[in-house]
C-alpha positions in Angstrom: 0.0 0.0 0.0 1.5 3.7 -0.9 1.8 5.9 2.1 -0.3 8.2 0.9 -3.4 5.4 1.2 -2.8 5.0 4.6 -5.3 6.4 6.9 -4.7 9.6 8.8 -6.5 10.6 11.7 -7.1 14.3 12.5 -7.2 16.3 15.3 -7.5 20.0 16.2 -4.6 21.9 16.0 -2.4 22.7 18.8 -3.8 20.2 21.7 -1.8 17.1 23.0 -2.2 13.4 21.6 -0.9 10.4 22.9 0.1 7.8 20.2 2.1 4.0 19.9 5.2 4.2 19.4 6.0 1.6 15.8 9.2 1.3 17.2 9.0 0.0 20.9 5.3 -0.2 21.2 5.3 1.9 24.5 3.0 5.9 24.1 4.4 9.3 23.7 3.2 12.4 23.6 3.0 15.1 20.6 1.7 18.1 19.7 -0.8 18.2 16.7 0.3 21.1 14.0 -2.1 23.5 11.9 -2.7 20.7 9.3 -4.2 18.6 11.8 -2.9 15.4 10.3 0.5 16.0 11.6 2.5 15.6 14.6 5.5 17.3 16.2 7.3 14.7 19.2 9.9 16.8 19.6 11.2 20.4 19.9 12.3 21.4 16.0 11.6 18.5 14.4 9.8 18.1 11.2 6.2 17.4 11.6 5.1 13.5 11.1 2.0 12.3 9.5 -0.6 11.0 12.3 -0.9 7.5 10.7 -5.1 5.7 12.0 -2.0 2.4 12.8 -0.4 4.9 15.3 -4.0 4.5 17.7 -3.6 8.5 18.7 -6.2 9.5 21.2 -6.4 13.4 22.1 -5.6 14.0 25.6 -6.0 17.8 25.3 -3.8 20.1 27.2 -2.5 20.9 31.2 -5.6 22.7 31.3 -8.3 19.2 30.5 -5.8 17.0 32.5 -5.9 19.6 35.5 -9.9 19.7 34.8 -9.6 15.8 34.8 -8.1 15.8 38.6 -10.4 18.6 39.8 -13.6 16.6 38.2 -12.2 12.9 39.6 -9.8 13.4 42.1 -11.0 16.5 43.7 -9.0 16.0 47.0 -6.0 16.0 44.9 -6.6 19.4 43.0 -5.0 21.7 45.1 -1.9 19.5 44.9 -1.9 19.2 41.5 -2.8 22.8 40.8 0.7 23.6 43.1 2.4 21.2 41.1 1.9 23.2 37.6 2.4 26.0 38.7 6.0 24.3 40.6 6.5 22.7 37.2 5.8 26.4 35.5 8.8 27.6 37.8 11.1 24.6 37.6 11.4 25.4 34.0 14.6 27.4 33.2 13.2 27.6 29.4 10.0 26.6 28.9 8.8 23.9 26.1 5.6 23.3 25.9 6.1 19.5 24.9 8.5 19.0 27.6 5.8 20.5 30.0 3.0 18.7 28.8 5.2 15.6 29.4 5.7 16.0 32.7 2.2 16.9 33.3 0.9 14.3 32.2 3.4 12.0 34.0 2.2 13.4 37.0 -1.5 12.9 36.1 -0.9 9.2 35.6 0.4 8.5 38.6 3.9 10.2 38.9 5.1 11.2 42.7 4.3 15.1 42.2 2.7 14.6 45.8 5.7 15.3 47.8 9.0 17.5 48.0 10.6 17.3 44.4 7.8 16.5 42.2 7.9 19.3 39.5 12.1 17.9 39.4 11.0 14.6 39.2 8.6 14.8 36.5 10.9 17.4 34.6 13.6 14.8 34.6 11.0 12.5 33.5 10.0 14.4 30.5 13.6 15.1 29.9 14.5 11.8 29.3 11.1 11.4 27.1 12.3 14.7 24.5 15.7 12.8 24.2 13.9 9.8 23.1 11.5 11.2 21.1 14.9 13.1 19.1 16.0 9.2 18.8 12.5 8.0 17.5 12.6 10.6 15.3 15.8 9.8 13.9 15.2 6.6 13.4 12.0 6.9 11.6 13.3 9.7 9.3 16.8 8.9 9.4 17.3 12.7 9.7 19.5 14.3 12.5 18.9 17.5 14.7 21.4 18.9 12.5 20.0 17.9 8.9 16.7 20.0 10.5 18.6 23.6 11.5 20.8 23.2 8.2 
């Protein structure tokens, strides 16, 4: 089958999708572009088509996960309301994937309860850019440096 037969799945520009990886099989997280049919899963690289086999689900922004907790887990809102806005401050130069990475770490179940959190899950989501650069390379075969010329 030509790529270009291959499904696509759309989504509204600009919120946060979760998709497989066809690599390990394990989720990340991207950012849908303008098209709609497109992904970016990490900072500068070139947008990738949102392929139906890559099972993306929306998961919206901070803002519908923190909605999420307050609507669910309404004990914990407070906490994790403290937590963004740690996470917000934790950020020496803020990236909005990064960010939404570690949110959502801590919405799954990450340790943003105690002393550390907003480190924790900015490590976290460290380690998840650096592998999404890798996935990227792999799938493309084009480097940080191919992209910035």
């Amino acid at each position: 089958m030509p790529i270009e037969d291959i499904p696509l799945h759309h989504f509204t520009a600009g919120t946060y999708i979760e998709l497989d990886d066809p690599l390990t099989g394990k989720s990340f997280i991207a950012r849908v572009c303008e098209s709609g049919t497109e992904f970016i899963d990490a900072t500068e690289n070139m947008p990738l088509p949102i392929f139906a086999a890559l099972h993306p689900v929306e998961i919206g922004d901070f803002r519908t996960l923190k909605n999420n907790v307050m609507e669910n887990r309404p004990e914990e809102y407070a906490i994790f309301s403290d937590f963004i806005t740690g996470l917000f401050d934790a950020m020496p130069q803020f990236d909005d994937l990064i960010f939404m990475r570690a949110v959502k770490w801590a919405f799954d179940g990450g340790n943003y309860k105690t002393a550390g959190g907003a480190r924790r899950a900015l490590e976290h989501a460290l380690v998840l850019e650096q592998q999404a650069r890798s996935r990227h390379t792999s799938l493309t075969g084009q480097t940080q440096e191919d992209v910035n010329g």
